[in-house]
C-alpha positions in Angstrom: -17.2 -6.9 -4.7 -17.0 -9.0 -8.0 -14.3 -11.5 -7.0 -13.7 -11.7 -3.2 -12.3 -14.1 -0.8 -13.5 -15.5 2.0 -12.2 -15.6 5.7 -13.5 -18.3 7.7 -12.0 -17.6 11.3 -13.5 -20.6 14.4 -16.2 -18.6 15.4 -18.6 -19.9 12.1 -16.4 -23.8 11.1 -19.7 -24.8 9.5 -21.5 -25.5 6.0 -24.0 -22.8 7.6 -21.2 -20.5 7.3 -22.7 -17.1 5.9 -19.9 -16.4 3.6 -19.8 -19.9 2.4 -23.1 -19.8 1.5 -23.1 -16.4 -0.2 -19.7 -17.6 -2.1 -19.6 -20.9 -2.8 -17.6 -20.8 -5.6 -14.7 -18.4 -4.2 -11.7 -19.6 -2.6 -12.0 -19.9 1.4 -9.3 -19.6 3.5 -8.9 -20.7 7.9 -5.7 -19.2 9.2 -4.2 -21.1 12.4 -2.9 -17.7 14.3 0.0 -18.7 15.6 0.3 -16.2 18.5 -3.4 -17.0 19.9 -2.3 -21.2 19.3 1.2 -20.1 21.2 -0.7 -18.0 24.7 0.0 -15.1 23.6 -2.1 -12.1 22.7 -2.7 -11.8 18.8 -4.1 -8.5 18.8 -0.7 -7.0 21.2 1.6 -9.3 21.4 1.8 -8.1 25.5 3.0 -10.4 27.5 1.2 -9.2 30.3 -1.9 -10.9 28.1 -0.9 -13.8 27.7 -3.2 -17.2 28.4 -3.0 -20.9 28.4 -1.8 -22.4 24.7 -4.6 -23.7 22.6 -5.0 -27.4 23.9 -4.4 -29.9 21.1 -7.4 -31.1 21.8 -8.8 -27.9 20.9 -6.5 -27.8 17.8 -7.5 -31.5 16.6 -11.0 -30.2 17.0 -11.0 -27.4 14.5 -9.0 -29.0 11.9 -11.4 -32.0 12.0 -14.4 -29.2 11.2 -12.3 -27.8 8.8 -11.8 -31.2 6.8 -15.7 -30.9 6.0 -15.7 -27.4 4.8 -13.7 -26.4 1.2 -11.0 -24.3 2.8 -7.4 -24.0 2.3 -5.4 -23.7 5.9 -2.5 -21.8 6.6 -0.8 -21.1 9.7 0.4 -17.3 11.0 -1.1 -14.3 10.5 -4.0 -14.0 10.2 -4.3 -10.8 8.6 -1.2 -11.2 6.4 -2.0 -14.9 5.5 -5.3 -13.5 4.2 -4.3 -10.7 2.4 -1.1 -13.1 1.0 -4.4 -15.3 -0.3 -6.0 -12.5 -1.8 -3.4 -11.2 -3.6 -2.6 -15.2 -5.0 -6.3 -14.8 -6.2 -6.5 -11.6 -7.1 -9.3 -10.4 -4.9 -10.9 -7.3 -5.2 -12.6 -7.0 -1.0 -12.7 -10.1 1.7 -16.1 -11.5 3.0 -15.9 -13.3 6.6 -18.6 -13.6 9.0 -19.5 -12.0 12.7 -17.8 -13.0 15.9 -18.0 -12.3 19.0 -14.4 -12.2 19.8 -12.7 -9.0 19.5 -9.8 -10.6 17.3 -12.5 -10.7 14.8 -12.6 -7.2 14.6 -9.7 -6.6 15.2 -8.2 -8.2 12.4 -11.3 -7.0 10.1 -9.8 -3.5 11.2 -6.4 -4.1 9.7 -7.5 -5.9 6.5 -9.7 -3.1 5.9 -6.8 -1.0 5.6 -5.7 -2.8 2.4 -9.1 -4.2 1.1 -13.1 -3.8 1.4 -14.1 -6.2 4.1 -17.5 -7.6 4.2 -19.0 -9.0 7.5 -21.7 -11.1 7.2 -23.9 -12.3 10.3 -24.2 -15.9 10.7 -28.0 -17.3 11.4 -28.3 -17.9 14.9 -28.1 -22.2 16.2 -30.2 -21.1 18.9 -32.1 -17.8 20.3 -31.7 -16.9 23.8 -33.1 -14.6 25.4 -30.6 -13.5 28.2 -26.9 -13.0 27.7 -24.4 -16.0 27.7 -21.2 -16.2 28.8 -19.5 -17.2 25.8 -16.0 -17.7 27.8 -16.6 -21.7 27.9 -18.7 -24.0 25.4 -20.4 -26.0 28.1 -22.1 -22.8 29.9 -23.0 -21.8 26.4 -24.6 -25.1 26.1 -26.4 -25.7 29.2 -28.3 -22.6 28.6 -28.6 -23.7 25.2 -29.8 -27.4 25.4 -33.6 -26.8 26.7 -34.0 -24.6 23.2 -32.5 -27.1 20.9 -34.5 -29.9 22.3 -37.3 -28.2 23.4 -39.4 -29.0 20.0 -37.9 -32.2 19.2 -39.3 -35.5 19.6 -38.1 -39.0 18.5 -39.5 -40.3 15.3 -41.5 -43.7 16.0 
């Protein structure tokens, strides 16, 4: 890929952002899905899969991390807002980076169907050695806190 975009999706709302860092200088784009911020399924649209709206709490979050990161925001779609957005730039593929969610693939799947898609894996804030579950931040954290503090010590 000579001139891609890049898809930022909430998994990655960071400067350490792999695609960010591999193209700083292309345009960067976070798409507010509107069926996930709604409580219902992106990927089906079943109601039977339905959950909970995104808080705004939640919402207010992510927009604050996005005000640090050089990213244009749209709300929809997410795979036609970021095919819309390559076609505006004239993009020849799309580089995003590696979630955990299966949205992410699955919306990976159907841009691949009109452009080259490029996943890259982000570096990892913390390794642990036993599987997480990733369903709520604070479990994530609790297992994650003795790592990230576990070498530090306050400067005197």
């Amino acid at each position: 890929m000579q001139s891609p975009i890049l898809w930022i999706h909430g998994e990655a709302l960071g400067p350490a952002n792999p695609a960010l860092q591999a193209y700083p200088d292309r345009p960067a784009l976070f798409v507010f899905d509107a069926e996930l911020l709604a409580g219902r399924s992106p990927t089906t649209g079943d109601p039977a899969t339905t959950s909970q709206p995104v808080s705004l709490k939640r919402i207010g979050f992510l927009y604050e991390c996005l005000l640090e990161l050089p990213v244009s925001l749209r709300k929809g779609d997410v795979a036609t807002e970021v095919l819309a957005f390559a076609r505006v730039h004239g993009a020849d593929g799309i580089v995003t980076s590696a979630g955990i969610d299966p949205r992410v693939a699955a919306i990976c799947a159907a841009l691949e169907q009109e452009l080259p898609v490029q996943v890259l894996e982000p570096q990892p804030f913390v390794e642990l050695e036993e599987r997480v579950d990733l369903g709520r931040f604070s479990r994530y954290w609790r297992r994650a806190e003795r790592e990230v503090w576990a070498d530090w010590s306050p400067q005197q």
